[in-house]
N, C-alpha and C positions, 0 to 999 in steps of 0.2 A: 656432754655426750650421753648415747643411751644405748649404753651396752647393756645389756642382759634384760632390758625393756622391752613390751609388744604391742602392738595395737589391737585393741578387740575391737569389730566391724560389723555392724549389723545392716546388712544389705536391706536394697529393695526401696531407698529414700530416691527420688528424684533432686537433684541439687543445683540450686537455682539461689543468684543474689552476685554479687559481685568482688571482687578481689584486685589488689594492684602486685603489680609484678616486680620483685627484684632485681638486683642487678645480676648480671653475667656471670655465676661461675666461673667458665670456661674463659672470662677474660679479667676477671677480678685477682682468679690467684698468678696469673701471666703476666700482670702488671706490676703487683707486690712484688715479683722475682726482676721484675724491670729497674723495678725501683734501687737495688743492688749495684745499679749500673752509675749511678752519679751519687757523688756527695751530700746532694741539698735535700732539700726535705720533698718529697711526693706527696701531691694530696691526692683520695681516691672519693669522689661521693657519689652516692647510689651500690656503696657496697654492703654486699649482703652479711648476715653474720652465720657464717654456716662452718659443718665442722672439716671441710677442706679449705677453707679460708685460714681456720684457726691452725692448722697444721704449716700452710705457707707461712705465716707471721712465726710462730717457731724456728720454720726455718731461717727468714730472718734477722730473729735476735739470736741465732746462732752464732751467726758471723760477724755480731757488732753492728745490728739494726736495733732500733727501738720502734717499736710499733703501738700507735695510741689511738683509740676506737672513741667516737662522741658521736651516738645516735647512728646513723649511716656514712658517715664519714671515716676514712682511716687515713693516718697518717705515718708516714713510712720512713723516721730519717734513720743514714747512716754514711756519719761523717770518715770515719774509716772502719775497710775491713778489718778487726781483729783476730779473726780465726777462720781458714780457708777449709775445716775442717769438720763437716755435718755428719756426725758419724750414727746415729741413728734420732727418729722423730717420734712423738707418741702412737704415730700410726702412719704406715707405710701409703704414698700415694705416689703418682708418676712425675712429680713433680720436681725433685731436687732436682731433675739431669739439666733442666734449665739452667739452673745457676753456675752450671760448667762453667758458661759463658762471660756475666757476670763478676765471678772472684778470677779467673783468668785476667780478666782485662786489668782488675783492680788489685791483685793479691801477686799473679805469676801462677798460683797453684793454686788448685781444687780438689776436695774429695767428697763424695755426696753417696748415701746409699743408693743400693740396686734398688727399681725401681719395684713398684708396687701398685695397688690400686685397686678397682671393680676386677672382679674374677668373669673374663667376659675373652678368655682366650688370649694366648700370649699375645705382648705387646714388643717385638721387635724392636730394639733401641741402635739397632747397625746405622741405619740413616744419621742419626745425629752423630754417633762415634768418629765416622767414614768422612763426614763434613768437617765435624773440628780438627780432626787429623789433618785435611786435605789444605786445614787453614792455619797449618802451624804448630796445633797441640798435641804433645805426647801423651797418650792413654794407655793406663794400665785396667783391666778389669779383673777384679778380686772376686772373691767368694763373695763378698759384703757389699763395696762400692766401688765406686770408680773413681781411677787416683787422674787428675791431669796436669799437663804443666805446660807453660809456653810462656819464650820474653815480648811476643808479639803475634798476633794473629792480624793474619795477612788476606783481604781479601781476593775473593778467587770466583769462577763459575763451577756453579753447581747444579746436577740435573739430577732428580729426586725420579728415583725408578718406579714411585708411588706420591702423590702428593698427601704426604701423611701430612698434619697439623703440629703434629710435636715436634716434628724434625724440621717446618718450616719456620717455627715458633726460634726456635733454639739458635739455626743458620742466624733469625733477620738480630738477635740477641749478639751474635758475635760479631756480626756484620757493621752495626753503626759503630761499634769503635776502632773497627779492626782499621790496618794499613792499607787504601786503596779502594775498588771497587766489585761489589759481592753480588752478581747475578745470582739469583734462585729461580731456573728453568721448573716445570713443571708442581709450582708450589703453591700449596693448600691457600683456598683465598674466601676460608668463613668469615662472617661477620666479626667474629670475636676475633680473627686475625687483624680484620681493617680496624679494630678499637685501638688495637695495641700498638699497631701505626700511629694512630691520631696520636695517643700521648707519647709516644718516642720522635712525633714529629715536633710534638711542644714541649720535648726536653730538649731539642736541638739537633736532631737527628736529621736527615736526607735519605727520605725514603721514597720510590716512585714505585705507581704499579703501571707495567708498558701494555705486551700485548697477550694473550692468553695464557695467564697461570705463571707469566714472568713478574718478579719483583727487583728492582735496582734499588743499592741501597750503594751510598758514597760514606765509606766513612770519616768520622769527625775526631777530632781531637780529644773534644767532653761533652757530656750532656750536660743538665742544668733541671734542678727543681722544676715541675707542674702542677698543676689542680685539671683533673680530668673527670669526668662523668661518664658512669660506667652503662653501656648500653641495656636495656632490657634485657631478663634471661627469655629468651624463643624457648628452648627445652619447656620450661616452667609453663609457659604458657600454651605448650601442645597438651603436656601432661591436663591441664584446666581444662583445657579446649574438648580434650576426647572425655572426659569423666561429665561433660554438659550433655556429648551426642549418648554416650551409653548410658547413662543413666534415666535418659529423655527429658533431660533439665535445659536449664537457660541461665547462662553465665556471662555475665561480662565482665572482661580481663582489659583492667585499666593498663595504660601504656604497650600493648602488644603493639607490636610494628607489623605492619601486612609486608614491606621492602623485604623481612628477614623469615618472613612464611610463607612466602609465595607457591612453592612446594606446595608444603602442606595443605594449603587453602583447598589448593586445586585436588589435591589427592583425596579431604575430606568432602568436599563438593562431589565425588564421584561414588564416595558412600551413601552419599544422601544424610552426610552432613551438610548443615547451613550456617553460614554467620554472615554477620554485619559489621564494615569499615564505618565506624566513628569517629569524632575529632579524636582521640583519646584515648584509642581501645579500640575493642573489637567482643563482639556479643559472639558468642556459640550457643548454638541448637540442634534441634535434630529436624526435618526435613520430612521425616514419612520413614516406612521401612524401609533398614540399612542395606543393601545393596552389596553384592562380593567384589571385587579387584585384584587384579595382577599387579605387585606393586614389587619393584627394587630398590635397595637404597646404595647412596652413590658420594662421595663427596660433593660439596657443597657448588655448583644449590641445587643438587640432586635433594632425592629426599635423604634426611641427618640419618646414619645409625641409633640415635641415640631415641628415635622418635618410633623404630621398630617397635620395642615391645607394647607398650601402651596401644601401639594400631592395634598389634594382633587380638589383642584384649577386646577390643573392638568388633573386632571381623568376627568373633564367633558369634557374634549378634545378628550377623549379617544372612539374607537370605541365600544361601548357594556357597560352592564353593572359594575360596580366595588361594592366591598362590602370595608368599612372600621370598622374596630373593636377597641374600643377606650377604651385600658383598666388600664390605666394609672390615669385619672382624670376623674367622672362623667360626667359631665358636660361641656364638651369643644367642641359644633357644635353650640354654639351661633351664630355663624358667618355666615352658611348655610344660615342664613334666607334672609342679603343683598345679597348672590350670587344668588339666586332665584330670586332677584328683577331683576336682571342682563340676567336673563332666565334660570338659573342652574337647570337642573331635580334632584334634591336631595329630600330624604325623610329620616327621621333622626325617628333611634326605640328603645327604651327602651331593645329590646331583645339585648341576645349576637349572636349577627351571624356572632362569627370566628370561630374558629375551638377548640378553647379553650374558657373552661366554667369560666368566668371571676370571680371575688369578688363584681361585681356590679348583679348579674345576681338574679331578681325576687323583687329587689328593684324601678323599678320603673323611674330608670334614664334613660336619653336617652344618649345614648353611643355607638351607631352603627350607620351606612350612610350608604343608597343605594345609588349608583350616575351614572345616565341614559346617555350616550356621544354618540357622540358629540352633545354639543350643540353649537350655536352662542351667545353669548353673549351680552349684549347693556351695556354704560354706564348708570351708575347711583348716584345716592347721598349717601355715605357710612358713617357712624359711625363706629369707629375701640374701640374696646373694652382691649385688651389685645394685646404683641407685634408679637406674630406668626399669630394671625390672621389678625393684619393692616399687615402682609405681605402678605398674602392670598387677602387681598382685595388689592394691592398694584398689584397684580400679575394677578390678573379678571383684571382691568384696564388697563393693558398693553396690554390682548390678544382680550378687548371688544371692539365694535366698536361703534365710539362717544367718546363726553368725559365723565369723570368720576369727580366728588366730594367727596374726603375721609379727615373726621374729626375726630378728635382726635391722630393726630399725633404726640403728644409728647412721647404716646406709644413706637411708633417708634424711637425716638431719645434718648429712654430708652434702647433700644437693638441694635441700628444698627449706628456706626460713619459711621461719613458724607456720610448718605443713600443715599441724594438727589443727593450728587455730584458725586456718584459713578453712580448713575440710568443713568445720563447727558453723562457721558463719556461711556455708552454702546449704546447711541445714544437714550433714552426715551424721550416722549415728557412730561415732569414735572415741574411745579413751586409752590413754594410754596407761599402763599399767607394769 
């Protein structure tokens, strides 16, 4: 980890050469928590080594996992739960509520701290609560964690008043072993969801997806040991992708999948970003002067929240105005405030001003950004709050002139293997310190 570490930045390099992309994040530590669910041993390869991976495997040898790392590979056995009881991790993420699931099935009871994570606006945990309840399980919520218990979870239908990802994560978690069959009506269907199918389908699971945002899951008696390869992380590979268009570099990002950026492609194509489908990969450039856009973000395959801030970093490059509509998370332009320091014409409003009338809309959050380009930027002294936005600030620093000071980077070492050494090899000027 790198707490109390910064990166010092010295803007104004164009970054050009080439990089291969890690595994998934978003479905690496999903799968570790899956692994919970059977006896036999999981294999995971194309996993990354990052410091939310490192906090899931914590979690668990918690409970009487042993977890063993060779190269990209993890392996995940736990022949029985011994302790249904995760009372706190070296660093809080949203992750233990998964394992409700998990030591229910296998234990009878669960206790897992409250959840935690990127400071990016509360993270409602009702959905998952409301679902295990609805399936059997008694929940208590504490000051600290949440206690649960059940002799059997029972499957049932369920319709998500939000197609959140964690709460459909969690359902399809209780679902393959519960008693019966578990409809999930209106439920999150990102790519990092369909991985986590594939290998719960190769541990013996009955998973189906029917017609819009439905998932049928039949549950089963037991799962069974797999070896699964973990998809591309997309994130990692926008983050890459916009640091080639603003910088006015040329990057190629080995293994990106165009199936899981399609979005993107098309939203960076309308800046007058350019790339190139490869056997392989996919090339990023810039195209001419960046260009402004009205852009929202949506669940999948809307464009990801998580690809907001890096754009905005962007759009100040841009000629004219840009609007962004942020309707995913309240709260997530904390970050506007160090690009400003930087010179960024942003102004961040409580209204909705996309073109659709959001679930935030008259409450009072700020969830919209005007953002006035081009501007010039200066270095400056940054605090990184959450991991997309030390990419955002990571990304002002490359195109600002002067240097830069950005703290809190163990953010980053939470979401992105060996950032620094990949930044170095597209020719950045960064150390860390």
């Amino acid at each position: 980890m790198s707490d109390n570490q910064q990166f010092i930045i010295e803007g104004g390099y164009p970054l050009k050469g080439k990089i291969r992309l890690g595994g998934a994040k978003n479905a690496t530590t999903k799968m570790m928590v899956a692994s919970l669910l059977t006896d036999e041993e999981v294999v995971l390869e194309n996993c990354p080594d990052l410091g939310d991976v490192q906090i899931t495997a914590e979690l668990c040898e918690a409970v009487g996992g042993t977890v063993k790392r060779s190269g990209n590979t993890l392996k995940i056995y736990t022949p029985k739960i011994t302790n249904h009881r995760v009372k706190e991790l070296s660093r809080k993420n949203r992750i233990p509520i998964l394992a409700l699931s998990p030591l229910l099935h296998r234990f009878k009871k669960a206790e897992v701290p409250i959840v935690g994570g990127d400071k990016i606006g509360p993270r409602p945990v009702n959905f998952h609560l409301n679902a295990l309840r609805k399936m059997g399980a008694k929940i208590e919520e504490t000051k600290f964690s949440y206690k649960a218990q059940s002799n059997e979870l029972k499957g049932v239908n369920i319709e998500l008043a939000y197609p959140s990802i964690g709460a459909t994560e969690n359902i399809i978690l209780a679902g393959v072993l519960a008693r019966g069959k578990t409809i999930i009506s209106n439920a999150a269907v990102e790519p990092e969801i369909i991985d986590l199918i594939r290998l719960l389908q190769k541990m013996g699971a009955i998973i189906e997806l029917r017609t819009i945002r439905k998932i049928y899951i039949e549950g089963v008696k037991k799962l069974y040991g797999a070896t699964h390869s973990i998809l591309p992380d997309r994130n990692e590979a926008v983050s890459f992708a916009i640091m080639a268009v603003a910088t006015d570099g040329d990057i190629f990002i080995e293994d990106a999948q165009q199936n899981t950026l399609i979005t993107f492609l098309n939203t960076l194509r309308k800046i007058n970003g350019e790339f190139e489908v490869e056997k392989n990969g996919i090339r990023f450039f810039r195209k001419g002067e960046l260009k402004p856009i009205e852009l929202e973000t949506d669940t999948y395959p809307g464009f990801m929240t998580d690809w907001q801030q890096p754009t905005v970093v962007l759009l100040t490059q841009a000629d004219g105005t840009s609007v962004v509509h942020e309707t995913v998370y309240e709260d997530r332009f904390g970050y506007t405030e160090e690009l400003r320091k930087m010179g960024a014409d942003i102004t961040v409003s409580t209204e909705c001003l996309g073109k659709k009338t959001c679930r935030f809309k008259g409450k009072g959050r700020p969830h919209s950004a005007t953002i006035r380009g081009p501007t010039s930027l200066s270095g400056a002294e940054m605090e990184i709050e959450n991991i997309r936005a030390g990419c955002a600030h990571v990304i002002a620093a490359l195109i600002a002139k002067g240097e830069s000071k950005i703290r809190g980077i163990e953010h980053l070492d939470r979401g992105y293997e060996n950032f620094e050494e990949k930044l170095l090899s597209l020719g950045a000027k960064v150390k860390r310190v």
